[in-house]
N, C-alpha and C positions, 0 to 999 in steps of 0.2 A: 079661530083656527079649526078645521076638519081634523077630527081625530080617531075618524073611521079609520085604519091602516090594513084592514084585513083584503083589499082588492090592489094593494100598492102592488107594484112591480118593484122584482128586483134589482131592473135592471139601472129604474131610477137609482135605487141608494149609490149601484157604484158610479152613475155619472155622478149625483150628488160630490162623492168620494176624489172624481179628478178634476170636478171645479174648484172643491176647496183647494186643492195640491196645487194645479195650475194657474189658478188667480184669472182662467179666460177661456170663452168658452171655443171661440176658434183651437187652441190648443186643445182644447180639453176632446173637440169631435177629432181632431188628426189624431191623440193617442188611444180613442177607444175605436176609430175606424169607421166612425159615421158623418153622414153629414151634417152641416151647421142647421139647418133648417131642424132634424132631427133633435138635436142639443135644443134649442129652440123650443119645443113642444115641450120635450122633457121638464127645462126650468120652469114650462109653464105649470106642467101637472106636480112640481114638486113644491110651486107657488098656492094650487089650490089643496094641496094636502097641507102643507106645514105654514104657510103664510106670506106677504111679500116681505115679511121684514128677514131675507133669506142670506139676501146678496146684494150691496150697493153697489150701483153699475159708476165705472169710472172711465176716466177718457183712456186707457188701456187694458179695460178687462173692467174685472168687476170684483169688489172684497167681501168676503163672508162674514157675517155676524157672528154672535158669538154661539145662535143657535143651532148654523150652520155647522159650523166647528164641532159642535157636539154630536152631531149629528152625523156627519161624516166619521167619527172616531167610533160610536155606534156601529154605524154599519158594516166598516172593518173587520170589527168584532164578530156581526151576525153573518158576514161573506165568509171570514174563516174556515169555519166547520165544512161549507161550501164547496169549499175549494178543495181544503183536504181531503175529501168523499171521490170530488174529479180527480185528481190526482193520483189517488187509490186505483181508481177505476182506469186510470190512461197507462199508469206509467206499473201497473203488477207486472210481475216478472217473477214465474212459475220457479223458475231456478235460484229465486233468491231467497222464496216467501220462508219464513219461519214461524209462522203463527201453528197453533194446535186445531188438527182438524178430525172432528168426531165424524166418523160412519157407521150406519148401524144396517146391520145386515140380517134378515133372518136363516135360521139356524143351519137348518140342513145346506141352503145356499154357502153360510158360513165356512160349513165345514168342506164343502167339494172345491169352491172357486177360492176359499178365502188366501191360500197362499202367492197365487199367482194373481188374483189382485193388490197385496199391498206391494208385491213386485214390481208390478206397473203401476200404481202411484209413488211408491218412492221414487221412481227413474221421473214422474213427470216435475214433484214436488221435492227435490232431494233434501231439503235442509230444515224442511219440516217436519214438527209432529204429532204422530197419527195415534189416536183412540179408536179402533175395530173392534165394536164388540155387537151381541148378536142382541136379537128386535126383542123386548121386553112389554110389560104391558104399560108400562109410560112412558115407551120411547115416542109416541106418537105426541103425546102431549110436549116432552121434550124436543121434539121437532119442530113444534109450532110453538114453541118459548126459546126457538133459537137454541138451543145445546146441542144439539143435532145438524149436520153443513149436508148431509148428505145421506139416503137410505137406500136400500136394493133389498127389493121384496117380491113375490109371482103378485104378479098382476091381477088376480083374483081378489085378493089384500083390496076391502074398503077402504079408501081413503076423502079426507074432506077437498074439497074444492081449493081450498090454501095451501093443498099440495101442489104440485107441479109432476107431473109425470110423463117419463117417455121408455119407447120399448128397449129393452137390451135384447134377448135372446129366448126362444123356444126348447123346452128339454120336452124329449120324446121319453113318455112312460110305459115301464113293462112290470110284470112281473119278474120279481127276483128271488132266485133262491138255491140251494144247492145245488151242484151239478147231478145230473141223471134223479133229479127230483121222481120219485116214485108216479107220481098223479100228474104233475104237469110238463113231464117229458113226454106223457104221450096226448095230453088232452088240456083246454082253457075251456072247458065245459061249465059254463056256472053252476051245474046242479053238482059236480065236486068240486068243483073249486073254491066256493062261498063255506063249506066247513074244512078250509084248510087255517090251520095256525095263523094269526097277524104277527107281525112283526111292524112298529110306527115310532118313528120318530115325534120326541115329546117338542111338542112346538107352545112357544107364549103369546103367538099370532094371533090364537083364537079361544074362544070360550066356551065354543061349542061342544057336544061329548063327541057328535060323532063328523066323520070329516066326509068328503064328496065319495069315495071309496066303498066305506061304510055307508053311506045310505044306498048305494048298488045293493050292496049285501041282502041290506033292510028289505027294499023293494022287492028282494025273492023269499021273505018270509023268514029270513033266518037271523038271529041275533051275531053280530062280528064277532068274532073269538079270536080274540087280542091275548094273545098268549106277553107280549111284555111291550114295553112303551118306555122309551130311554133317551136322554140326550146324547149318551155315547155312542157314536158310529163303530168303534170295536167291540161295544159290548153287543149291539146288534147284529151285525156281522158275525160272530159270535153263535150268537143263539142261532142266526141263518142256517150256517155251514154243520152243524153239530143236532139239527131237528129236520123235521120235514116243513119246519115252517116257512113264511113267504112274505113280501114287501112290495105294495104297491112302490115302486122307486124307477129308479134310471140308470142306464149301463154304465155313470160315475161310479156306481153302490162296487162295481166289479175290480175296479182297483184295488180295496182294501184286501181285497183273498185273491187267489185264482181257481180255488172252491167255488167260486158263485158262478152263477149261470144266470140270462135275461130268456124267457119264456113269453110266449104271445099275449097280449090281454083276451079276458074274454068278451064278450059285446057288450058294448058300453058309447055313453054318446060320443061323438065325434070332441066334443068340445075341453073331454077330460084327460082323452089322449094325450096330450101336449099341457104343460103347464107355461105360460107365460112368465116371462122375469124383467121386472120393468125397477129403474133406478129413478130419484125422485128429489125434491128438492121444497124451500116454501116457494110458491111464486112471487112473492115480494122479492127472493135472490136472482130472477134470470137474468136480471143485465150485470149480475157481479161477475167477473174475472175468474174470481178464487171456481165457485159452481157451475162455471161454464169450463173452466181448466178440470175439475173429478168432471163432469160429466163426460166428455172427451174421451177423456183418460181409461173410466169406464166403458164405455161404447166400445174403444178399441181393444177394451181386454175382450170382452166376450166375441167381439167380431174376428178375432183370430184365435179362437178355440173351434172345436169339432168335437162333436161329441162320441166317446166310440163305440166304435161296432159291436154289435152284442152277437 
């Protein structure tokens, strides 16, 4: 007997499965929809895998041995899982699902979209529930161990090739900072702009000291002067409105006060203008339901925001 099994077909085991059932192979090709000729080949290739002593052919049909038998009940067993996977996949239904689904979002993203994103995932996913929390330094690794269904990160964010990635949205960057700022109500000069106060959001994205911003700075000789560095958007906001300081940010930042003001950038490449914001998934997930349903869901949150006017 051949006990290679590693090139079998599956589709063998389930004929295998309705000739035991049906006792013949004419039935056996009308319940799975093929022809006899088809069934035919089949017994054959399941004669040079397992043996002839498979099936006694009888003057109406043919009877299974006992290895037969076992063998069919086998593959039952190894079709199962199978099915349940297609099953999953055909018959999800966004409005019924109740499983827990983790999204990891980084921070500053967190804090300007995150309400009116779990708004529109609850609406697409009602009866589920959600884990929103912000990108940490093992969320990546927890992404690629499966803990993680879903990410939204700028696009700038290294990621490995077992991601999957697609764009959501453009944030246009300004300077931000108190209204009638002294310096940059009237001037984006770098040569005063580069010793004005920072003001940054503390990110766990990266590990670098200094961020794209800062190395502008660098490039003109000057070391950044980071006057505070906080995960709090009120604490920063804060320090904004109440110094002469300033925030590489986005006219989002202008919600939190109506103290702040967006000011022009000073010259800089074209490419830092704009931060890119892309949501993500492992690519082992894109043909799953659940990750094609946030992905969707996402896409249409950011495609009906506008970002405003500074």
């Amino acid at each position: 007997m051949e006990k290679n099994l590693e090139s079998l077909d599956l589709n063998l085991l389930r004929l295998l499965k309705i000739v035991v059932e049906t006792r013949n192979t004419s039935l056996a090709a009308e319940k799975l929809g093929i022809s006899q000729t088809s069934v035919s080949r089949g017994m054959a290739k399941l004669r040079e895998t397992f043996g002839d002593q498979l099936f006694i052919r009888k003057a109406h049909g043919v009877e299974p041995s006992e290895l037969a038998e076992k063998l069919a009940e086998a593959a039952e067993h190894m079709l199962t899982p199978f099915n349940q996977v297609l099953e999953a996949y055909q018959e999800f239904d966004s409005q019924e699902y109740t499983g827990t689904i983790v999204i990891a979002v980084e921070l500053t993203l967190l804090d300007v979209f995150g309400k009116g994103l779990f708004n529109v995932l609850s609406e697409a996913l009602p009866k589920a529930k959600f884990k929103i929390t912000y990108w940490q330094h093992n969320s990546l690794q927890e992404l690629l161990d499966r803990e993680i269904d879903y990410i939204i990160h700028y696009t700038l964010f290294p990621l490995p090739q077992d991601v999957y990635t697609h764009h959501l949205s453009d944030i246009v960057v300004n300077l931000v900072a108190r209204k009638d700022h002294p310096i940059l109500s009237r001037t984006s000069d770098w040569d005063e702009v580069k010793h004005i106060p920072r003001v940054k959001y503390a990110t766990d994205s990266s590990l670098a000291k200094h961020d794209m911003y800062d190395e502008q700075i660098l490039a003109r000789g000057v070391e950044p002067n980071i006057a505070l560095v906080s995960h709090s958007v009120p604490i920063m906001v804060d320090k904004l409105v109440r110094s002469d300081a300033m925030a590489f940010s986005s006219s989002y930042l202008l919600k939190h006060d109506d103290r702040l003001a967006c000011y022009p950038l000073p010259e800089m490449p074209e490419r830092i203008k704009t931060i890119g914001v892309s949501g993500g998934y492992l690519q082992s997930k894109r043909g799953y339901p659940l990750n094609q349903c946030l992905h969707q869901a996402v896409q249409n949150f950011f495609n009906s925001i506008v970002q405003p006017e500074h």
